[in-house]
Rosetta silent file (secondary structure, phi, psi, omega in degrees, C-alpha in Angstrom):
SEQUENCE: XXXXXXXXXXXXXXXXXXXXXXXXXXXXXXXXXXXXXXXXXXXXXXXXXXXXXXXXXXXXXXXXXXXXXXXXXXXXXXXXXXXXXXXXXXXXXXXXXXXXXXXXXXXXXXXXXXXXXXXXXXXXXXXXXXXXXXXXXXXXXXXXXXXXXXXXXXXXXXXXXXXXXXXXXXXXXXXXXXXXXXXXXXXXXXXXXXXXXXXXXXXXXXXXXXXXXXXXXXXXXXXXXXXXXXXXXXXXXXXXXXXXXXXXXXXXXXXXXXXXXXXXXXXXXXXXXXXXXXXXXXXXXXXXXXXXXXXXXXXXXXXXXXXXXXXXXXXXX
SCORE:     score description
SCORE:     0.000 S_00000001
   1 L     0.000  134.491  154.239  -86.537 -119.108   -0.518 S_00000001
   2 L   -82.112  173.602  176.057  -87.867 -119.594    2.911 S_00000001
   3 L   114.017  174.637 -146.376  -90.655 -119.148    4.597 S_00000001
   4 L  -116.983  -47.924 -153.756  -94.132 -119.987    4.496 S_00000001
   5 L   -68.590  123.935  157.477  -95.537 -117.263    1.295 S_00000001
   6 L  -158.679  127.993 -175.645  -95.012 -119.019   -2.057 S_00000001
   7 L   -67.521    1.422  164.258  -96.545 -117.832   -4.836 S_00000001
   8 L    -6.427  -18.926 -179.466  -97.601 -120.284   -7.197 S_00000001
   9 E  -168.086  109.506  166.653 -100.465 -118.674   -9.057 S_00000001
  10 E  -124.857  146.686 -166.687 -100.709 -115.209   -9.031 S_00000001
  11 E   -96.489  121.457 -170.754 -104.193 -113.672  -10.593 S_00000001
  12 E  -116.730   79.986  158.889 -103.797 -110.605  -12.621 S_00000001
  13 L   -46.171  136.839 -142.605 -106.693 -108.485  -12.908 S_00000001
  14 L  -164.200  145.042  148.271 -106.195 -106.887  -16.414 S_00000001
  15 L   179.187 -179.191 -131.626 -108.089 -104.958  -18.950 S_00000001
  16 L  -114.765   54.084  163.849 -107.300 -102.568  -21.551 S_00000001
  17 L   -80.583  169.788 -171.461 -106.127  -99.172  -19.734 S_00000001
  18 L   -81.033    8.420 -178.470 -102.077  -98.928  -18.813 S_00000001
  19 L   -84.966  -56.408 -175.359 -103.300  -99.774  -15.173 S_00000001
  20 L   -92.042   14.844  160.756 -104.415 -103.398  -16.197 S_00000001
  21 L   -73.240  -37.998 -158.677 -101.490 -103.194  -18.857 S_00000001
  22 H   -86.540  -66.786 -133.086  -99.124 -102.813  -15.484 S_00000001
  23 H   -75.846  -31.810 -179.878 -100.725 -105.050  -13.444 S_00000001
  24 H   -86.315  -10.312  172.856 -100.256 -108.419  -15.810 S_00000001
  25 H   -85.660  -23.277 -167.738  -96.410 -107.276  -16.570 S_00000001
  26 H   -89.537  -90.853  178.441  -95.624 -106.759  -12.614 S_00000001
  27 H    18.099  -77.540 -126.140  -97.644 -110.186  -12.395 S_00000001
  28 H  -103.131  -47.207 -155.909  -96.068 -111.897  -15.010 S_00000001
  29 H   -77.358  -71.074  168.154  -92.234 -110.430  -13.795 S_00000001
  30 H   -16.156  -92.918  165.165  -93.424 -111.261  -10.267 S_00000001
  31 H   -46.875  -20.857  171.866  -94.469 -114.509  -10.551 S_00000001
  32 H   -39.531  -68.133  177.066  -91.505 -115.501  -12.852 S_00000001
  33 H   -43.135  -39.789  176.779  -89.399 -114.609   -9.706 S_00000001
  34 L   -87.516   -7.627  171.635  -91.194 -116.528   -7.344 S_00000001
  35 L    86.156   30.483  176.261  -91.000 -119.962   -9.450 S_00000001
  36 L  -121.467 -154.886  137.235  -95.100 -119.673  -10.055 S_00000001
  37 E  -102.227  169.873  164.401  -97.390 -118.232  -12.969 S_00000001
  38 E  -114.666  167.271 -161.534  -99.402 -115.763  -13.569 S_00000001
  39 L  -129.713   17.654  169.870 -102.966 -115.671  -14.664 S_00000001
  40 L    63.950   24.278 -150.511 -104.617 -113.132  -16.276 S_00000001
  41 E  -101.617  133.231  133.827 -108.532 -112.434  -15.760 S_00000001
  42 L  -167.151  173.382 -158.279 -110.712 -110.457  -17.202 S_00000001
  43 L   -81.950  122.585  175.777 -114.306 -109.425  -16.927 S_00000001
  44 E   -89.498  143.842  179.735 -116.551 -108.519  -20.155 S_00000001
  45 L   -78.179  107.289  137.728 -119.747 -106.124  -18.864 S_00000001
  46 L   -34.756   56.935 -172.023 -123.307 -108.341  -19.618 S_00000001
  47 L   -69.580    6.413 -171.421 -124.567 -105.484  -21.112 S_00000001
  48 L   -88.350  -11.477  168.691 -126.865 -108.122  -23.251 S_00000001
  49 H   -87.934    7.185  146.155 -128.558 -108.769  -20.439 S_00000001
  50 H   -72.387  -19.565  159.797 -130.488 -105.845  -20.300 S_00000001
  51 H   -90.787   -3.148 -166.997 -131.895 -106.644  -23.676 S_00000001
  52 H   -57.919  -55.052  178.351 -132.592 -110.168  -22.470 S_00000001
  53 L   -58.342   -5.945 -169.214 -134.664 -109.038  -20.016 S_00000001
  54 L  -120.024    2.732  170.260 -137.161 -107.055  -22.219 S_00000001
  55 L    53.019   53.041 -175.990 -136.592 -110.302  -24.517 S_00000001
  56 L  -121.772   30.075 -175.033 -135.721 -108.419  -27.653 S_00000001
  57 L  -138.436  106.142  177.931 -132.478 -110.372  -28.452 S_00000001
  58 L   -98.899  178.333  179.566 -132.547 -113.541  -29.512 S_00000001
  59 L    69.107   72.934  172.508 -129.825 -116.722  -29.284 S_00000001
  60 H   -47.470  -93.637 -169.942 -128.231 -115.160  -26.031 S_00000001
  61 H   -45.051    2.142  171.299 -125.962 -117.241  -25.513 S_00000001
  62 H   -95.159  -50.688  169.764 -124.485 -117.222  -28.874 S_00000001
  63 H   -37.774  -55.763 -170.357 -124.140 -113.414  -28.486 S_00000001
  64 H   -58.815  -29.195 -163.702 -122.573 -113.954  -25.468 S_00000001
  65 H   -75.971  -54.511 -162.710 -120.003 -116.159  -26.672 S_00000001
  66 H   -66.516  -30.743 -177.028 -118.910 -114.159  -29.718 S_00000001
  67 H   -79.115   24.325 -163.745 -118.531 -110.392  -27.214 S_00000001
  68 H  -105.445  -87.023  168.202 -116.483 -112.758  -25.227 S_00000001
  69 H   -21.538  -51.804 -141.379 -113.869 -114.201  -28.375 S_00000001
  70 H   -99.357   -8.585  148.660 -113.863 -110.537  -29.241 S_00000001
  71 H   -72.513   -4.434 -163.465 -112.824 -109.354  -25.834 S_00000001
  72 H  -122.277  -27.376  167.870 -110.121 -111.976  -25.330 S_00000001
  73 H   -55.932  -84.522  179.007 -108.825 -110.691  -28.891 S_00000001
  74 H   -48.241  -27.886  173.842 -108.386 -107.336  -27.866 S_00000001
  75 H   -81.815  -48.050  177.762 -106.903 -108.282  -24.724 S_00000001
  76 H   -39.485  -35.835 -166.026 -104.402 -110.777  -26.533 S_00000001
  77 H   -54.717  -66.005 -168.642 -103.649 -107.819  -28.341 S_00000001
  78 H   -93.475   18.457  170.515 -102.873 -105.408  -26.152 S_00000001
  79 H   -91.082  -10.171  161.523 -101.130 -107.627  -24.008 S_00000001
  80 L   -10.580  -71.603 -157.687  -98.822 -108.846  -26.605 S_00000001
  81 L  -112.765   50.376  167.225  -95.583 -106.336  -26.222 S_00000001
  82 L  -126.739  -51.313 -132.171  -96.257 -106.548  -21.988 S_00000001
  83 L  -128.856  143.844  162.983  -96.424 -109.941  -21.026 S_00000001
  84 L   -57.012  168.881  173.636  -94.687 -113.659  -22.335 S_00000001
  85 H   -95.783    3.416  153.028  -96.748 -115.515  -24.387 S_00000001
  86 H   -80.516   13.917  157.079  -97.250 -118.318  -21.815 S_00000001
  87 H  -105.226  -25.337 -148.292  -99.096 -115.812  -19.816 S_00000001
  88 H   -77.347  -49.662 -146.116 -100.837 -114.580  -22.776 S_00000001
  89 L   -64.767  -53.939 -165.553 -101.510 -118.482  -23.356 S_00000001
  90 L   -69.698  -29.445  179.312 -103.508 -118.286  -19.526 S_00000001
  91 L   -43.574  125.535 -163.397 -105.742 -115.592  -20.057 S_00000001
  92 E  -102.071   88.588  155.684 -109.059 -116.356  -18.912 S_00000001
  93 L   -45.901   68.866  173.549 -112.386 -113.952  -20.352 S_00000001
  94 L  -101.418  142.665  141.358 -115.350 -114.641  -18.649 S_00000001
  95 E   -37.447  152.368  166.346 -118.621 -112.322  -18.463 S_00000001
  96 L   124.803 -168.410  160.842 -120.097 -110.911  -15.455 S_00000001
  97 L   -60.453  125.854  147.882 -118.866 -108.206  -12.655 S_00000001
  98 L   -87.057   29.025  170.745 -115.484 -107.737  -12.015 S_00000001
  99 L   -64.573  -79.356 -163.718 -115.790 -108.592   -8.344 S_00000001
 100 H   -45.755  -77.790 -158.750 -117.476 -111.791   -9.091 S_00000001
 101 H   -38.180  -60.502 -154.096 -115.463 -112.924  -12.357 S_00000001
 102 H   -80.300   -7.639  166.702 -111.972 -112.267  -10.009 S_00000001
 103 H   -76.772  -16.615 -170.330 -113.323 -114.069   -6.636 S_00000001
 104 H   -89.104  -32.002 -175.868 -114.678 -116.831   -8.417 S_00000001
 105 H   -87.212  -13.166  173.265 -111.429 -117.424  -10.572 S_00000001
 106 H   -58.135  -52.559  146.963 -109.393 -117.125   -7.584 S_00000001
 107 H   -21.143  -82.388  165.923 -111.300 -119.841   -6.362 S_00000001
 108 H   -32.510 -121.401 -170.476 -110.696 -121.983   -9.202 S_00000001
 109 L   -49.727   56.666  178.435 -107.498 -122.014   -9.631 S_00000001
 110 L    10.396   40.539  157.919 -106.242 -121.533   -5.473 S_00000001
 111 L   -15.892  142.128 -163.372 -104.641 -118.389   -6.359 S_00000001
 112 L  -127.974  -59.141  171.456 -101.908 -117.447   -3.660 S_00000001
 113 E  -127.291  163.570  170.432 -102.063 -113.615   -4.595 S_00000001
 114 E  -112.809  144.461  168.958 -103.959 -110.994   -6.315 S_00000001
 115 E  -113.771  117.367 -148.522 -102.179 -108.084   -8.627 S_00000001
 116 E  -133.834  141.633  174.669 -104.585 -105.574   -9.110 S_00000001
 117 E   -95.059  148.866 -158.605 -103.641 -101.778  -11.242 S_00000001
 118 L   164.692  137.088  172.891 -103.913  -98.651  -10.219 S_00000001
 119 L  -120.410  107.402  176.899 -102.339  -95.116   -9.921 S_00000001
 120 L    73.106 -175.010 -174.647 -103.314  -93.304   -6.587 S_00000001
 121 L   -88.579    3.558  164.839 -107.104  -93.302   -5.424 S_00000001
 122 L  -105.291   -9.751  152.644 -108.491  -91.463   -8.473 S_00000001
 123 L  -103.128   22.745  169.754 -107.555  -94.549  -11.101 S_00000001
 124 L  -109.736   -3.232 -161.986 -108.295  -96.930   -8.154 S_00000001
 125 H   -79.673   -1.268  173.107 -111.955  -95.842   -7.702 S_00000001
 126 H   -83.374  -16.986 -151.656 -112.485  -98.569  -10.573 S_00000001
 127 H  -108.748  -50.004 -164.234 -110.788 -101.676   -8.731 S_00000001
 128 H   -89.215  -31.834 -156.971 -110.585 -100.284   -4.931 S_00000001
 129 H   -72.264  -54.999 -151.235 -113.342  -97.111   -4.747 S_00000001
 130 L   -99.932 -156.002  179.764 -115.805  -98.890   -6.532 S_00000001
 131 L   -60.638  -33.370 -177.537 -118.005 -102.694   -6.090 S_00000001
 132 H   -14.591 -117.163 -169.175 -115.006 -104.482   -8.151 S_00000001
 133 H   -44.139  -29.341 -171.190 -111.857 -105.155   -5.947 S_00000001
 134 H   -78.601   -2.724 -175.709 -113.818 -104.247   -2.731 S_00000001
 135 H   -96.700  -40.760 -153.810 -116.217 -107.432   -3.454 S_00000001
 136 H   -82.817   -6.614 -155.150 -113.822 -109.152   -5.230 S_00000001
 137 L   -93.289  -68.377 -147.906 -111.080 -109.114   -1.856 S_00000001
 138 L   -55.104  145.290 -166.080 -113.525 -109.522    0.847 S_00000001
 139 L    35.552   61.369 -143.764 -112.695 -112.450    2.570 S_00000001
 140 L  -144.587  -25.385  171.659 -110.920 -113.762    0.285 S_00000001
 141 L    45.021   43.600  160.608 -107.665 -113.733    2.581 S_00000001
 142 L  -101.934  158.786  166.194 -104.853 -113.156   -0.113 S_00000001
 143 E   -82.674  132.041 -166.410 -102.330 -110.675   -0.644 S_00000001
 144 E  -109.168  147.562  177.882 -103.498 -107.979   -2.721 S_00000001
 145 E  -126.338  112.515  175.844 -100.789 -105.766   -4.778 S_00000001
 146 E  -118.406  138.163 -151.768 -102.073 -102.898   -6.505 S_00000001
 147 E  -126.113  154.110 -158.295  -99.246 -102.086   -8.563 S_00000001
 148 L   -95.321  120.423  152.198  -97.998  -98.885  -10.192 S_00000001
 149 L   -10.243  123.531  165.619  -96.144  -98.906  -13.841 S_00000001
 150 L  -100.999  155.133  153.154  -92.173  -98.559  -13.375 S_00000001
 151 L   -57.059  -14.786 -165.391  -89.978  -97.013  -15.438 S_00000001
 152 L  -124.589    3.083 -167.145  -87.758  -99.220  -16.100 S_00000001
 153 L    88.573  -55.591 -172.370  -89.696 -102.537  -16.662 S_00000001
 154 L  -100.259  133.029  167.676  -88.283 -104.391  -12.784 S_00000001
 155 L   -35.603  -81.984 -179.663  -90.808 -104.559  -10.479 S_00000001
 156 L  -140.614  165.388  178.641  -88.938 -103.514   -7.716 S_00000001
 157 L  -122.027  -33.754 -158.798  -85.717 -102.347   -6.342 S_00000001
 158 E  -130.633   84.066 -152.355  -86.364 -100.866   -3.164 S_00000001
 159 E  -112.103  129.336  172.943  -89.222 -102.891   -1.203 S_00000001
 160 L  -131.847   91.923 -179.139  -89.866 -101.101    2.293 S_00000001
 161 L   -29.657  136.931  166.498  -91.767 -103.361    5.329 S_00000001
 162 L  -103.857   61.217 -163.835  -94.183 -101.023    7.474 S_00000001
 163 E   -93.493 -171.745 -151.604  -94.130 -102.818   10.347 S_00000001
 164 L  -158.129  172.858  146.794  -96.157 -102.661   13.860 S_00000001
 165 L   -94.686   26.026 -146.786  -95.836 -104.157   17.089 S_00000001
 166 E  -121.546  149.377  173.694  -98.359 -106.932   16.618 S_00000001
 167 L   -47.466  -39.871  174.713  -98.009 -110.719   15.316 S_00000001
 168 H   -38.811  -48.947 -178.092  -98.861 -108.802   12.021 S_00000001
 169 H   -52.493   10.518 -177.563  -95.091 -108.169   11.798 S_00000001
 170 H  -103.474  -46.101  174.829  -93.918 -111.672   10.971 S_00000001
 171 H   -60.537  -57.265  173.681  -96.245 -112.678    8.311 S_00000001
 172 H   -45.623  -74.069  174.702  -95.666 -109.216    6.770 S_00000001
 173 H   -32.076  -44.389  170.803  -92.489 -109.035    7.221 S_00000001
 174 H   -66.925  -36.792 -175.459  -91.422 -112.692    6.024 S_00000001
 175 H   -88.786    4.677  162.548  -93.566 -111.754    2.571 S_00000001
 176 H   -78.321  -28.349  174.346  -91.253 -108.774    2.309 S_00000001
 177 H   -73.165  -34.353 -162.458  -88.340 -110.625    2.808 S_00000001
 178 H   -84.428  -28.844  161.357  -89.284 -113.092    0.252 S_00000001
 179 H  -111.992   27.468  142.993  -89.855 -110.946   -2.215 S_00000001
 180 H   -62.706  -66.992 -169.358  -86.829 -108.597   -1.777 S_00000001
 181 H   -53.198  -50.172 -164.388  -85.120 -112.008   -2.413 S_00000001
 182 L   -47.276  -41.326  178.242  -86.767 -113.161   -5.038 S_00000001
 183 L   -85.810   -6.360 -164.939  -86.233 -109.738   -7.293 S_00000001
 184 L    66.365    7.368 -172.874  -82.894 -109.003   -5.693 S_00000001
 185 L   -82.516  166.286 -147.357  -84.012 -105.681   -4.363 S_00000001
 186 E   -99.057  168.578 -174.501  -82.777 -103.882   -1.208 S_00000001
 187 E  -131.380  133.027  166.798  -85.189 -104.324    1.745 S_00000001
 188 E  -150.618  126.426  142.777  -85.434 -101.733    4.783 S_00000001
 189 E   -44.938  125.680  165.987  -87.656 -102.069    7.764 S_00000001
 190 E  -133.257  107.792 -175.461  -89.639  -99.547    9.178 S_00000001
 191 E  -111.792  124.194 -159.587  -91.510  -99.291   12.506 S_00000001
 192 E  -103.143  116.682 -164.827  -93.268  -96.062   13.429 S_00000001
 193 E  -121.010  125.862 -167.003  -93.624  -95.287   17.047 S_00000001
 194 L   -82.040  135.474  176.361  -96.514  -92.722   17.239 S_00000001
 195 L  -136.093  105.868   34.856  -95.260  -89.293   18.734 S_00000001
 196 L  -117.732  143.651 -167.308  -96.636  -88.084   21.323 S_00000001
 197 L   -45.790   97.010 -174.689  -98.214  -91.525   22.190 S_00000001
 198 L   -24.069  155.434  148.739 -102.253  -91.509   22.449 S_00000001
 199 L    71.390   31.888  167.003 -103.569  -91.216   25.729 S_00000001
 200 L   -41.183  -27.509 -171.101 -101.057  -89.106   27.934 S_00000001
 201 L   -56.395  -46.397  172.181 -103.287  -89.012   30.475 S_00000001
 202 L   -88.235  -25.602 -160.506 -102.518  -93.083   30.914 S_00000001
 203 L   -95.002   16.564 -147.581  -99.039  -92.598   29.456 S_00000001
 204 L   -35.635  175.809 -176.824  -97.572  -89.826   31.784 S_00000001
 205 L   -72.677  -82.516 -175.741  -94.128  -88.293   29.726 S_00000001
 206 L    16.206  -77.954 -170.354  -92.298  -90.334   32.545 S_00000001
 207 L   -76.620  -16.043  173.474  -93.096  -93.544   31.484 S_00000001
 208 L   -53.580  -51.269  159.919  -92.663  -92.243   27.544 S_00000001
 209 H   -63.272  -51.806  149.733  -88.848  -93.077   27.381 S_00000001
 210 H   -29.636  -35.507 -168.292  -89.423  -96.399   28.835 S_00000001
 211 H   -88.687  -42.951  178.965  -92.186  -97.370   26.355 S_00000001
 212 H   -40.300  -41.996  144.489  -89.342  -96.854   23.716 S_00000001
 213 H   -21.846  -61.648 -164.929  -87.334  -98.606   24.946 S_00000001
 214 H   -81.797  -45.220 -170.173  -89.513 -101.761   25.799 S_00000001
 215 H   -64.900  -58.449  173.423  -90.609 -101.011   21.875 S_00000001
 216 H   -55.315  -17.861  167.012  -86.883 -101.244   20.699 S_00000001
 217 H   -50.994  -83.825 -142.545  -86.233 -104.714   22.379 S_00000001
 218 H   -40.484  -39.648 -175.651  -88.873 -106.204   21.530 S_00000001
 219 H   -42.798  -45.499 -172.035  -88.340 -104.786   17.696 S_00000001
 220 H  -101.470   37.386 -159.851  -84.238 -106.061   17.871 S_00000001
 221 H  -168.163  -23.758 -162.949  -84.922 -109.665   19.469 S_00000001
 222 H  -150.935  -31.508 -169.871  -88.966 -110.704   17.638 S_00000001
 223 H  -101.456  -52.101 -151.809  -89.417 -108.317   14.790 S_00000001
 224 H   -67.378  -50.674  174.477  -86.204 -107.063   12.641 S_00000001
 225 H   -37.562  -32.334  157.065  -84.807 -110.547   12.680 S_00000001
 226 H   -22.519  -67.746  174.032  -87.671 -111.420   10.483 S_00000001
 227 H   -44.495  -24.244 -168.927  -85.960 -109.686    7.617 S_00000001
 228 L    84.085 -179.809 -146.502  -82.811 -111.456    7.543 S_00000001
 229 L  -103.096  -19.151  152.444  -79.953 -110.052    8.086 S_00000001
 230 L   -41.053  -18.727 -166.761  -79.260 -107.703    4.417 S_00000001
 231 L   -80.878  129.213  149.470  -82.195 -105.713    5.653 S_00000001
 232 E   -74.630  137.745  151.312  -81.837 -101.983    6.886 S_00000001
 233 E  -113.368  143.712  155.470  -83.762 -101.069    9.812 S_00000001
 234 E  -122.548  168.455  150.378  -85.341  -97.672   11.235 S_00000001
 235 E  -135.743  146.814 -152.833  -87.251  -96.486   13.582 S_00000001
 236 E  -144.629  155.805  177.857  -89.012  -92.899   13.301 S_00000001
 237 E  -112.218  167.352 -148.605  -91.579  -91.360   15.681 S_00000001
 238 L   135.896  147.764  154.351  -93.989  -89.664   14.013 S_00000001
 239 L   -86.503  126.895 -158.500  -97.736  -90.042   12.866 S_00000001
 240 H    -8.583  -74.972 -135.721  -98.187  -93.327   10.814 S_00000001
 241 H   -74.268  -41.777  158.087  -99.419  -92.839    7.434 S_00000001
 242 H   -41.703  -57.056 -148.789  -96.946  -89.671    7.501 S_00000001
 243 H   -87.279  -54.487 -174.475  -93.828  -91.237    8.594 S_00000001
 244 H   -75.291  -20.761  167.350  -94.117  -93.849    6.071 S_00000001
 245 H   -61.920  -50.686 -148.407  -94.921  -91.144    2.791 S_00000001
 246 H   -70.947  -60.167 -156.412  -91.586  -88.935    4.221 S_00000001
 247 H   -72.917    6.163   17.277  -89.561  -92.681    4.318 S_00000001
 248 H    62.523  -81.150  178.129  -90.741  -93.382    1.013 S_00000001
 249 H   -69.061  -66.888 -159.913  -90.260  -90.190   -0.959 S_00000001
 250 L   -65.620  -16.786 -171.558  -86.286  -90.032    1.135 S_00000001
 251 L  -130.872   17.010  170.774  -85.089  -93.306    0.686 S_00000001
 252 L    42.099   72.887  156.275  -86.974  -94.078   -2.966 S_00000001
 253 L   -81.000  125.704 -161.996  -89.003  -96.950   -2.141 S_00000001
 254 L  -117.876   -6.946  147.881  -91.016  -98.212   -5.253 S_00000001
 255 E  -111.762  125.741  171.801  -92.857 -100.864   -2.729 S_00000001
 256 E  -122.980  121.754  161.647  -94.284 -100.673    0.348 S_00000001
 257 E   -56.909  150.329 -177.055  -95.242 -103.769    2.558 S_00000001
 258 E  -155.921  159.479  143.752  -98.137 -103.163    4.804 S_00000001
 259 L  -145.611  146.481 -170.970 -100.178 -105.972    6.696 S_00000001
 260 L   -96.880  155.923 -160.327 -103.696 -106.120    7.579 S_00000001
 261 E   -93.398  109.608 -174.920 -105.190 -107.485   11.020 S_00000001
 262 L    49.441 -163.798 -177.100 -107.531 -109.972   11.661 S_00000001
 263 L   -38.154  113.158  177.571 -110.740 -110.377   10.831 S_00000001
 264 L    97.485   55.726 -171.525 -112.337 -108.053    8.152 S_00000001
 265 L   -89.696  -12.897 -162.681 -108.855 -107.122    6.628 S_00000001
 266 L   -68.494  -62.681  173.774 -110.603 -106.518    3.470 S_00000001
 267 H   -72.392   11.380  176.302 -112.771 -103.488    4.823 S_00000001
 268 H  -108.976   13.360 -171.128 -109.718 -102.595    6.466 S_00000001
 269 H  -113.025  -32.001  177.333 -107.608 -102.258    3.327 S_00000001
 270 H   -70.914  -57.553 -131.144 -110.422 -100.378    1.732 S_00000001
 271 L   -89.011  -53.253 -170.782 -111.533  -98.336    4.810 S_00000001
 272 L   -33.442  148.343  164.604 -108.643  -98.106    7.100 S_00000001
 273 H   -91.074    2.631  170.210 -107.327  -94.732    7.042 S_00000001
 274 H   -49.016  -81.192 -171.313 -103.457  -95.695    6.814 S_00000001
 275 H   -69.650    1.281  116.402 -103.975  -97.192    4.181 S_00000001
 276 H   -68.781    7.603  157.658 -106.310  -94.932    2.064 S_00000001
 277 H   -75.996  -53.424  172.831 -104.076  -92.618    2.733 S_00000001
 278 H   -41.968  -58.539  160.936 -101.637  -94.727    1.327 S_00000001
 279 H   -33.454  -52.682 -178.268 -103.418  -95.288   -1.511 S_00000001
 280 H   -55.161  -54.521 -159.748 -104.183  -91.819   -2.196 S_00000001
 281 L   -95.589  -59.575 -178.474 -100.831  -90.440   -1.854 S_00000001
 282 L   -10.105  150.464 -172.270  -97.754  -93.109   -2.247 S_00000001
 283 L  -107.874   -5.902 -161.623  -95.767  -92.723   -5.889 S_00000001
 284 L  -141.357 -161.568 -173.786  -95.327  -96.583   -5.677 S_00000001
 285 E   -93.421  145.216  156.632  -96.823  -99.812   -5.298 S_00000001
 286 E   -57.771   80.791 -174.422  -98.728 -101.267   -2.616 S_00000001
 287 E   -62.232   45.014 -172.374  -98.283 -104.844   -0.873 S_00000001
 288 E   -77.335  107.339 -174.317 -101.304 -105.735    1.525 S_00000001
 289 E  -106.619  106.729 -155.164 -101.104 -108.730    3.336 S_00000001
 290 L   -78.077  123.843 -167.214 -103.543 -110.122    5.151 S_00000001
 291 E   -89.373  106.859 -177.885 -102.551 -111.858    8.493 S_00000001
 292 L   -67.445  144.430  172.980 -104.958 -115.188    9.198 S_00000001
 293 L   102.023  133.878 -160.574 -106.791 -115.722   12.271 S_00000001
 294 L   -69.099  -31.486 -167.777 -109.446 -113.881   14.204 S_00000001
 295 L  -111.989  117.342  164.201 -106.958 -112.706   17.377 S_00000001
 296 L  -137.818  127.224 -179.044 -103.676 -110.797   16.734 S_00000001
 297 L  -127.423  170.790 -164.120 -101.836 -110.142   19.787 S_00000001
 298 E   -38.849  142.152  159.046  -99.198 -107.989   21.163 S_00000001
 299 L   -96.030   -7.235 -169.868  -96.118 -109.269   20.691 S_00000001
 300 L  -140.893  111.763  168.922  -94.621 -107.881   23.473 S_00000001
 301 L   -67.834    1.003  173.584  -96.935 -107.515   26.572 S_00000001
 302 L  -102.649   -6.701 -179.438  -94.558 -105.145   28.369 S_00000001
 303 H  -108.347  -11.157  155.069  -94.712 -103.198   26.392 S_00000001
 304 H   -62.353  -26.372 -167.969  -98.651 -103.025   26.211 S_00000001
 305 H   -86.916  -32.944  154.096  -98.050 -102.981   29.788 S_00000001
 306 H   -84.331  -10.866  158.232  -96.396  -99.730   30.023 S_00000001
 307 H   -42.267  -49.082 -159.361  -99.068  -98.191   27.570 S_00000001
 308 L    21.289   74.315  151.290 -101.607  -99.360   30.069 S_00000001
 309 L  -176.315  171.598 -156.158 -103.742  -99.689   27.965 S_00000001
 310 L   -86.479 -178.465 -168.404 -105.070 -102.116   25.509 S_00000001
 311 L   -82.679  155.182 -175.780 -103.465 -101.992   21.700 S_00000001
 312 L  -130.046 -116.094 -152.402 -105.330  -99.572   19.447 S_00000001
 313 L   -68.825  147.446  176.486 -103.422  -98.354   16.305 S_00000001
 314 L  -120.591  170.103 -173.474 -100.552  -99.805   14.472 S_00000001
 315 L   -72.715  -19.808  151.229  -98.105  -99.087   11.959 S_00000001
 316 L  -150.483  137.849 -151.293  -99.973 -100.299    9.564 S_00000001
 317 L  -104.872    0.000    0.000 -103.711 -100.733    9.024 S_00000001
């Protein structure tokens, strides 16, 4: 594969609902594909430290050790008939928050992505909703996956790029490509050109044909090429978060690439609303990729230039 994204260690937040069941088999399939491993983590609650503190328990740390063994048991367990047993082999147990436990292990071992489980925003409020994932993320400047059980076992078949008009489209775009190769899965491009445009007032309808235009260059000459050349592209007009649900449910996408923008991509993955909407509603899994570097700029200033105005929203947030 080309390309800059390579996967070497991807970190599987895991525990022992079918959410963190999914998330170390997509992992473990995932990383296979990409020529890395996967890793496993997961976080036991210190509920002993509440008797610690009233100092009615003694030999802590021997307590601690043994809810630990007995958590890494039960996880061997049920991880058994998901996962090989040289991921089983990786799992890591540690105590604490599972913020903490997965930023800290990420650390360790230079993790390249996180796979995190979840179905929609009411079995995400433990990983995205609550302190967890949103702690465990922030700055942390990885690609986050929160990934949905398939039917079928493979990961994916049908991976579909969200793309913008912003430097975000390359990085995104390239880790969409790579891992449509890697799985052998069909790839299609998507760019959303919001209709009718913010800000008629600066935008007269006049100049509205024109910005499409200017949009569709740039799109067939700096963005699509990105994909390589197996990739389908569209382009649909439309409000975002919409446009990408309707392309989704019609062309049975079971991934969707998204990437997030500059600084604070973290609270923008929680926060944004594309992309709790995405969360909420999408039937499939989620791809967030965070694009390094404080400044992401247009890629095509003429077409910012017929906007006239500076860029506000993108295809995906």
């Amino acid at each position: 594969m080309g390309g800059d994204m390579i996967w070497k260690r991807v970190l599987a937040g895991v525990d022992e609902t079918p959410q963190g069941v999914a998330a170390a088999a997509v992992g473990a399939r995932l990383a296979a594909a990409l020529g890395g491993e996967c890793i496993p983590v997961h976080a036991v609650r210190e509920f002993w430290l509440e008797f610690a503190e009233e100092d009615m328990v003694q030999g802590i740390t021997e307590l601690q050790a043994a809810v630990v063994d007995a958590a890494r048991q039960r996880m061997l367990a049920v991880l058994a008939d998901h996962v090989p047993h040289d991921v089983q082999r990786r799992l890591i147990v540690r105590p604490g928050r599972a913020a903490a436990v997965l930023r800290d292990v990420a650390k360790e071992i230079r993790a390249d992505a996180i796979v995190l489980g979840g179905k929609h925003h009411s079995d995400l409020g433990r990983w995205i909703g609550g302190s967890t994932a949103h702690d465990a993320v922030r700055g942390s400047g990885l690609p986050v996956l929160v990934a949905l059980p398939t039917a079928d076992g493979h990961p994916y078949k049908r991976i579909l790029a969200a793309l913008d008009l912003s430097d975000a489209a390359v990085p995104t775009g390239t880790a969409a490509r790579e891992v449509a190769e890697a799985l052998h899965a069909q790839l299609r491009g998507l760019c959303v050109i919001e209709a009718p445009l913010p800000s008629p007032s600066l935008l007269p309808l006049a100049t509205q044909p024109e910005y499409a235009r200017q949009a569709e260059r740039v799109l067939q000459h700096r963005i699509w090429p990105v994909l390589g050349r197996d990739a389908e592209t569209v382009t649909r007009e439309g409000a975002t978060a919409e446009a990408i649900e309707r392309e989704v449910s019609e062309w049975g996408a079971d991934l969707v690439v998204v990437g997030s923008h500059g600084k604070g991509w973290a609270e923008r993955l929680i926060l944004g609303s594309v992309t709790e909407r995405l969360l909420r509603a999408l039937p499939c899994s989620l791809l967030v990729v965070p694009v390094k570097g404080a400044v992401v700029e247009r890629l095509a200033p003429e077409v910012h230039k017929v906007r006239g105005r500076r860029p506000g929203r993108r295809a995906a947030r």
